[in-house]
C-alpha positions in Angstrom: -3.9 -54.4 -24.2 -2.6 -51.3 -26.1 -6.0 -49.8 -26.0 -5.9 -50.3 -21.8 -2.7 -48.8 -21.6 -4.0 -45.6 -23.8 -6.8 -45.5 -21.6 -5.2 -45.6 -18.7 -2.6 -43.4 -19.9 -5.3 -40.6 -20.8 -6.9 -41.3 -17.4 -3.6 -40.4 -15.6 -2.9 -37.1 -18.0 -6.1 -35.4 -17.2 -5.4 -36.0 -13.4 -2.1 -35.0 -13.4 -3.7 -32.0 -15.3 -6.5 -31.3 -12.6 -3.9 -31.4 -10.2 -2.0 -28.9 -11.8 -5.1 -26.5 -12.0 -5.7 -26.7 -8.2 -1.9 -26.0 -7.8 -1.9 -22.9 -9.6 -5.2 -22.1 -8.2 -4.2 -22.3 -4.8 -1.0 -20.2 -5.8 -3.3 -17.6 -7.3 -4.6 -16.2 -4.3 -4.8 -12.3 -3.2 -3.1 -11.6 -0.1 -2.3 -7.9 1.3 1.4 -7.5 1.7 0.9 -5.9 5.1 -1.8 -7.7 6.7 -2.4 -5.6 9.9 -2.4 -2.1 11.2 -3.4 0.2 13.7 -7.1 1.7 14.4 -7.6 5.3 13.0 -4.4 5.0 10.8 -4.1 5.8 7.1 -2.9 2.7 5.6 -2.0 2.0 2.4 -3.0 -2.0 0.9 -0.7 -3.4 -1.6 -3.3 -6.3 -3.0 -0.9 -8.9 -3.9 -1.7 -11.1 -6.9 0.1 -14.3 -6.9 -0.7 -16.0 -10.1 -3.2 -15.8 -13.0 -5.9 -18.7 -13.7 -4.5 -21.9 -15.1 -1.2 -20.4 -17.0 -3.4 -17.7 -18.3 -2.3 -14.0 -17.7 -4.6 -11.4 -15.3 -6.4 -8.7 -17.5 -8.5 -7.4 -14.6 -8.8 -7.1 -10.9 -11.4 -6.1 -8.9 -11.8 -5.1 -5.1 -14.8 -4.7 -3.2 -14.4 -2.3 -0.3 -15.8 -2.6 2.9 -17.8 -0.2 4.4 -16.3 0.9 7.9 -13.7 2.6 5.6 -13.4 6.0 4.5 -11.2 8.6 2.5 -10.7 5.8 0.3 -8.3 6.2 -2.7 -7.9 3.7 -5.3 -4.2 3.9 -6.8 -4.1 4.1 -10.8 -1.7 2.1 -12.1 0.3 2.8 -15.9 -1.2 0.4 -18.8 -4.7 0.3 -17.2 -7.3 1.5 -16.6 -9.0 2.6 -13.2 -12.9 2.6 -12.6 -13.7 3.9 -8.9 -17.3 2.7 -8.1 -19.1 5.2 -5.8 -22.7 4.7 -3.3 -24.0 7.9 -1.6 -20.7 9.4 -1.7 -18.5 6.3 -0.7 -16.1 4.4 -2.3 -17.6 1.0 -3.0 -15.3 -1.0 -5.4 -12.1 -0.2 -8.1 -11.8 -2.0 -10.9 -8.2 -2.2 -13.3 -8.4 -3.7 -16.3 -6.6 -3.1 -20.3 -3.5 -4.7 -19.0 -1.9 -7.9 -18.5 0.3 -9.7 -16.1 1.9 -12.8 -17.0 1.0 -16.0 -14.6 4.2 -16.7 -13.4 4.6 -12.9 -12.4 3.0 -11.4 -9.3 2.3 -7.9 -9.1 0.6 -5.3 -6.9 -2.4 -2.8 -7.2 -2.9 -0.2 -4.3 -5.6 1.5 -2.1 -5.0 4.2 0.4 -7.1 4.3 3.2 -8.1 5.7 6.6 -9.0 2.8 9.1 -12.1 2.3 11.3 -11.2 3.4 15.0 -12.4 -0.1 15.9 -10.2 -2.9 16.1 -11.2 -6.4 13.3 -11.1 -7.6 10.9 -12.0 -6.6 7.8 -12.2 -8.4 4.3 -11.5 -7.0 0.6 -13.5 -9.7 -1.9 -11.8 -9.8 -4.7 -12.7 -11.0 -8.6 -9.5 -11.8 -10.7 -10.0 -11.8 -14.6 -7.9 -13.9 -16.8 -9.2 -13.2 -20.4 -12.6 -15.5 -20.4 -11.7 -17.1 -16.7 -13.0 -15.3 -13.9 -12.1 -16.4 -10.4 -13.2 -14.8 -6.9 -11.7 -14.5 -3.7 -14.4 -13.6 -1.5 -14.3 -16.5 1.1 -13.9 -15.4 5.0 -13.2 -18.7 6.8 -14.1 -19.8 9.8 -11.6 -20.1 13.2 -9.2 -23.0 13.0 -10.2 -23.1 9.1 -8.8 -22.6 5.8 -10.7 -21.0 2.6 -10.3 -22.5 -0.9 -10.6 -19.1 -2.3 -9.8 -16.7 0.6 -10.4 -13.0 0.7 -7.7 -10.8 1.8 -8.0 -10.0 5.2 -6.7 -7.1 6.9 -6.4 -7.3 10.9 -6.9 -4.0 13.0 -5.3 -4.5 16.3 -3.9 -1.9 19.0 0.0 -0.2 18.1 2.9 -2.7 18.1 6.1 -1.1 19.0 8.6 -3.2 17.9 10.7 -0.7 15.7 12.9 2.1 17.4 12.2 4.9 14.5 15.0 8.2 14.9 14.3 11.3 13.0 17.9 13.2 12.7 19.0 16.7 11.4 15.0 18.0 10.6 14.8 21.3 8.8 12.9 23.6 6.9 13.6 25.6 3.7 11.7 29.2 4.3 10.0 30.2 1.5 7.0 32.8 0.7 3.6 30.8 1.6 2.6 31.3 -1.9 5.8 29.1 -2.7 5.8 25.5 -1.3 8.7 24.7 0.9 10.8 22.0 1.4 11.4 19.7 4.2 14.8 17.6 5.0 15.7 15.1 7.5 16.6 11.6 7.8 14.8 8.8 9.3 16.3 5.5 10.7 14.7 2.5 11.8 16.8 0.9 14.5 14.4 -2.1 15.5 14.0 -5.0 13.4 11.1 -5.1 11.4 10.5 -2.9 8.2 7.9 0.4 8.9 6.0 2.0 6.8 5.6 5.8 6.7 2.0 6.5 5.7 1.6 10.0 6.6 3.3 13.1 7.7 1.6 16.3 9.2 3.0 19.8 10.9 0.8 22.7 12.2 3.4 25.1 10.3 1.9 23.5 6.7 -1.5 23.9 5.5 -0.7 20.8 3.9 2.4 18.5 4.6 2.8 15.4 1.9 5.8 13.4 1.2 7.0 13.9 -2.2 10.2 12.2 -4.5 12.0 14.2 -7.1 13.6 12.2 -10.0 14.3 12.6 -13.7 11.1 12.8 -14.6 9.8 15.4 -12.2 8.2 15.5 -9.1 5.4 12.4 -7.5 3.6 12.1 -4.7 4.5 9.3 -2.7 1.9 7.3 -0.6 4.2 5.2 1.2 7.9 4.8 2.5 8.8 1.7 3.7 12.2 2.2 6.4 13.5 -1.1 6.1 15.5 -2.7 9.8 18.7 -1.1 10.7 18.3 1.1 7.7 17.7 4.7 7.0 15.9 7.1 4.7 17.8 10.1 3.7 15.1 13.1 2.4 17.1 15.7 1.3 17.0 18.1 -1.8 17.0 16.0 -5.4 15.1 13.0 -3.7 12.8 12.0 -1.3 11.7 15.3 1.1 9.1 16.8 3.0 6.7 19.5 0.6 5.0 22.0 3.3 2.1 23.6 1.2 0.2 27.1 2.3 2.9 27.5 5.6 1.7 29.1 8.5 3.6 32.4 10.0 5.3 30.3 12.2 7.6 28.7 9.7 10.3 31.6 9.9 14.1 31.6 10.0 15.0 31.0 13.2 12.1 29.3 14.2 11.5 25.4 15.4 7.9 23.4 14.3 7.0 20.5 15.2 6.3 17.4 12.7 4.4 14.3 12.8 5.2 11.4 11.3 2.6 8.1 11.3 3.7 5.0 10.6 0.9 2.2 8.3 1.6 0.2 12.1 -0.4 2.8 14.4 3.9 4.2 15.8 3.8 7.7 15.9 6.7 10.3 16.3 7.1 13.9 16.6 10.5 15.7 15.9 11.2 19.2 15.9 12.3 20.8 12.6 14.5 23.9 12.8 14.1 26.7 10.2 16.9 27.9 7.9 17.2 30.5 5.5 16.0 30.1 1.3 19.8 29.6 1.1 19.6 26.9 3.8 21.3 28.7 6.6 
């Protein structure tokens, strides 16, 4: 009798145990934190890993990319390392491995990217390492369907315009064009959905990039995201506009027009007034 109940006993562990493995497998999935965006946009894909394999920690991810994209730019990320795999000149794959994430702890790895003027659907196949444990992600299920190991999917469809987006107080700092200069406004979001600002652009700049200054020094920034009924301030010590080679046009006294495109396919111009070096 004791031997039955050890059996059974056993039995029961290992499928309490398998059913524990499919659980954090089907936790473990990829998923893009913004799923859709625009055609023609620069968009920026935070790959979203839920969970490692089976309680054991990530070590490496890798994404395939697909080909409709270009100007594709893997983001590096601090404690590991970044392998960009090229084919005829375009970006095929990115690989980060040397670090760890625990399983319990999702995290994030970025690609910047400019979207197919078509609208779809595209899908990122991804490979998750845990030490010895490799699992893939890769599967593109059919309609009404669900994948057991599902790709990412990213949807391309037309603009949405459910954000009202304000851009208040806009100016220039004038400086020599051999000096970068600085741009300041701020930005509110008054609908009610976070934005994303992916990308900013001026004919008075050669080059027009959003940048963040901070204790220790100066970074390029990829993405802003504007949260609902919130604001961005940029303004001198933080987050603000860096115009590089300026154009005669950018002269005290002057107004230019600015660009701002949002990871959603919204758009908005503003006119920036021009001030002094002093601001004035």
């Amino acid at each position: 009798m004791r031997t039955g109940n050890s059996t059974q006993f056993h039995i029961l562990a290992i499928a309490m145990l398998l059913v524990l493995m499919v659980m954090d497998m089907a936790h473990a999935h990829v998923s893009l934190a913004e799923p859709s965006a625009a055609p023609g946009t620069r968009y920026v894909g935070q790959f979203r890993i839920g969970h490692g394999c089976s309680g054991a920690p990530t070590t490496a991810i890798s994404i395939a990319i697909p080909a409709s994209l270009t100007a594709v730019e893997p983001q590096a990320r601090p404690g590991w390392m970044l392998t960009v795999s090229r084919q005829a000149g375009r970006v095929t794959g990115a690989r980060w491995e040397g670090g760890s994430i625990a399983s319990d702890k999702p995290e994030s790895f970025a690609l910047a990217m400019t979207l197919p003027a078509q609208e779809g659907v595209l899908a990122f196949p991804v490979t998750q390492s845990c030490a010895a444990v490799e699992q893939k992600w890769d599967e593109v299920p059919a309609a009404g369907e669900k994948a057991k190991r599902p790709a990412p999917l990213l949807t391309i469809a037309a603009t949405r315009k459910d954000a009202a987006l304000q851009v208040r107080d806009g100016w220039f700092r004038a400086l020599p064009p051999s000096v970068p200069s600085g741009g300041y406004f701020t930005l509110r979001n008054e609908g009610t959905q976070t934005v994303t600002l992916a990308d900013v652009e001026s004919p008075a700049c050669g080059m027009l990039m959003i940048h963040k200054t901070s204790s220790s020094g100066m970074e390029h920034v990829m993405a802003l995201d504007v949260p609902a009924g919130g604001q961005i301030a940029f303004s001198p010590g933080g987050y603000h506009l860096m115009c590089m080679d300026s154009r005669p046009m950018l002269r005290p006294g002057a107004t230019v027009p600015v660009t701002l495109r949002f990871q959603n396919g919204q758009k908005l111009t503003a006119d920036f007034q021009v001030r002094t070096a002093t601001g004035k």
